[in-house]
C-alpha positions in Angstrom: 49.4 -26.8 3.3 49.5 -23.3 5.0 46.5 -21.8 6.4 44.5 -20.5 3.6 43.6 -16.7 3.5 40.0 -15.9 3.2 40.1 -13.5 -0.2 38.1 -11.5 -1.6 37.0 -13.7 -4.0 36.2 -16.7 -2.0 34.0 -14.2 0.1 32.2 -12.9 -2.7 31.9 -16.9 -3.5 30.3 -18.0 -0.1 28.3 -14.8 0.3 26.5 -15.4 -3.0 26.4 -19.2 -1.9 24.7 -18.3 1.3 22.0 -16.0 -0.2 20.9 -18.7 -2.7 19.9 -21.4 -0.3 18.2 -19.2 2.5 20.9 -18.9 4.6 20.8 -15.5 4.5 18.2 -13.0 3.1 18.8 -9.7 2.1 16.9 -7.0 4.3 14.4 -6.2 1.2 13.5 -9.6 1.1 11.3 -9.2 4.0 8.7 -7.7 2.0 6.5 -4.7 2.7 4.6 -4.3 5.7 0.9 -4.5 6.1 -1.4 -1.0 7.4 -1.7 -1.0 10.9 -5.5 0.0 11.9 -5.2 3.4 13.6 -7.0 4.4 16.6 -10.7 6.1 15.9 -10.6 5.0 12.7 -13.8 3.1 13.2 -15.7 5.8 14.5 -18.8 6.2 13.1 -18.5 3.8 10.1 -21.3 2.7 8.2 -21.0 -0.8 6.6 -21.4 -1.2 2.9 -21.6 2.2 1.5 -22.5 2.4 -1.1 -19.7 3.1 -4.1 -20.1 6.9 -5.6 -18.7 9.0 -8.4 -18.6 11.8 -5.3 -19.3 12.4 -1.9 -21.8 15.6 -2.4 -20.6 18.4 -3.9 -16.8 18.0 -4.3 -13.7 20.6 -3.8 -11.7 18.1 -1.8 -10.0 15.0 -2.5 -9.0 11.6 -0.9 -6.2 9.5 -2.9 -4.2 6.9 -2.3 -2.6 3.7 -3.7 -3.5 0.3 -2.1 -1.0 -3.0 -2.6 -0.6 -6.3 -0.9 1.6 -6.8 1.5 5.2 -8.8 1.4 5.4 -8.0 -2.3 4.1 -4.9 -2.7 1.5 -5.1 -5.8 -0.7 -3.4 -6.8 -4.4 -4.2 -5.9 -7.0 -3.2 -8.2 -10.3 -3.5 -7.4 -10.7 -2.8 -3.8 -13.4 -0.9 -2.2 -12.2 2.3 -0.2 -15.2 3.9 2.1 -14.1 7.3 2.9 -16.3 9.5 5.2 -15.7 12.5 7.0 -16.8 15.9 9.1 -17.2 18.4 6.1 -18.5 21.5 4.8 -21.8 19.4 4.2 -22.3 17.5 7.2 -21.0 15.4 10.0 -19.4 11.9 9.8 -21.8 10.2 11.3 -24.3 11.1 8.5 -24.8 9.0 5.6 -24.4 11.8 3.3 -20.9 12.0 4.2 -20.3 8.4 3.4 -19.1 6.7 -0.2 -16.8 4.2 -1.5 -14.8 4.0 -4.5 -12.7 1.7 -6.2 -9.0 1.1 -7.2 -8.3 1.3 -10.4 -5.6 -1.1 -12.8 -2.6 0.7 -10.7 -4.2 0.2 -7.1 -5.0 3.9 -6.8 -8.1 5.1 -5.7 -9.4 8.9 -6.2 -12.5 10.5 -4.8 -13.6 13.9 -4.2 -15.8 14.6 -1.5 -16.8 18.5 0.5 -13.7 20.2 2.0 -13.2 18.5 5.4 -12.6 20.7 8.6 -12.3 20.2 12.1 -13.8 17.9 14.2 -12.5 17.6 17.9 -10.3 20.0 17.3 -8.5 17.9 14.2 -9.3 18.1 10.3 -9.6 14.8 9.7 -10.9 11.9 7.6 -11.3 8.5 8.2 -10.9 5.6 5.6 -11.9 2.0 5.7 -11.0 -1.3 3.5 -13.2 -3.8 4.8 -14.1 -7.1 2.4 -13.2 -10.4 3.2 -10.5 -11.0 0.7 -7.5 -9.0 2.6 -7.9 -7.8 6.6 -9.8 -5.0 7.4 -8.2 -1.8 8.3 -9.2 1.6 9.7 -7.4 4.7 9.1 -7.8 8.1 10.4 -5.0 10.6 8.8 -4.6 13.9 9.5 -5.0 17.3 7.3 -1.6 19.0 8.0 -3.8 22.3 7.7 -7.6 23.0 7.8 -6.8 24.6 4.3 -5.3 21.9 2.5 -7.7 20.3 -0.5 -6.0 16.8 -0.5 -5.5 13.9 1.4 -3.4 11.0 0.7 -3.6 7.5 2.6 -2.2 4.3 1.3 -3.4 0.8 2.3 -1.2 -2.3 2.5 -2.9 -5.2 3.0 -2.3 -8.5 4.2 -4.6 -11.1 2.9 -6.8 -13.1 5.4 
């Protein structure tokens, strides 16, 4: 029998074949990465603040989506703390400090004074820290002293 020809078809076949039983895994398949904590995101935290409807008296807004990691889902549930230098005091006042909760979708919302500079950086700093998932610290920055949002998503990896 002459040397057979690889074809299309018989590729198709053995690629597919492959795929099924592990061989190979597509570059999806790896699965979402989980948040690296970020330097100084610590500072000045305040264990188990408490959960608020708003951080004093509100103009400025922290949101963010928070899902596990690999596959990506949503987590509802999870206690954010948020805390920041603002308009109505420093970060390492307890004043400045709340928590809030995801909601069905994983998305967490919670307005808070408008946060300015600190060090020389507007700033805020963000925490997930129960035992379910790892805890991770964030510290994003404000791309301008005048901006009224800030958006920082968590992907956890279970512990």
């Amino acid at each position: 029998m002459p040397n057979s020809l690889i074809t299309r078809r018989t590729m198709i076949a053995a690629s597919g074949a492959a795929l099924s039983t592990g061989l190979l895994t597509p570059a999806q398949a790896a699965g979402l990465a989980p948040t690296q904590t970020m330097r100084g995101g610590a500072n000045n935290y305040r264990p188990g603040a408490p959960v608020v409807e708003r951080i004093g008296g509100g103009g400025f807004w922290m949101t963010g989506t928070v899902r596990r990691a690999g596959d990506g889902a949503p987590l509802p549930g999870q206690r954010i703390q948020v805390w920041a230098h603002t308009t109505e005091g420093h970060e390492r006042d307890a004043h400045s400090h709340g928590a809030t909760l995801t909601d069905a979708n994983g998305e967490y919302r919670l307005e808070m004074p408008q946060i300015v500079a600190a060090f020389g950086q507007a700033h805020a700093h963000l925490a997930y820290d129960s035992p379910e998932f790892e805890t991770v610290f964030l510290r994003p920055l404000l791309n301008s002293p005048r901006d009224t949002t800030l958006n920082a998503d968590f992907v956890l990896q279970p512990a």
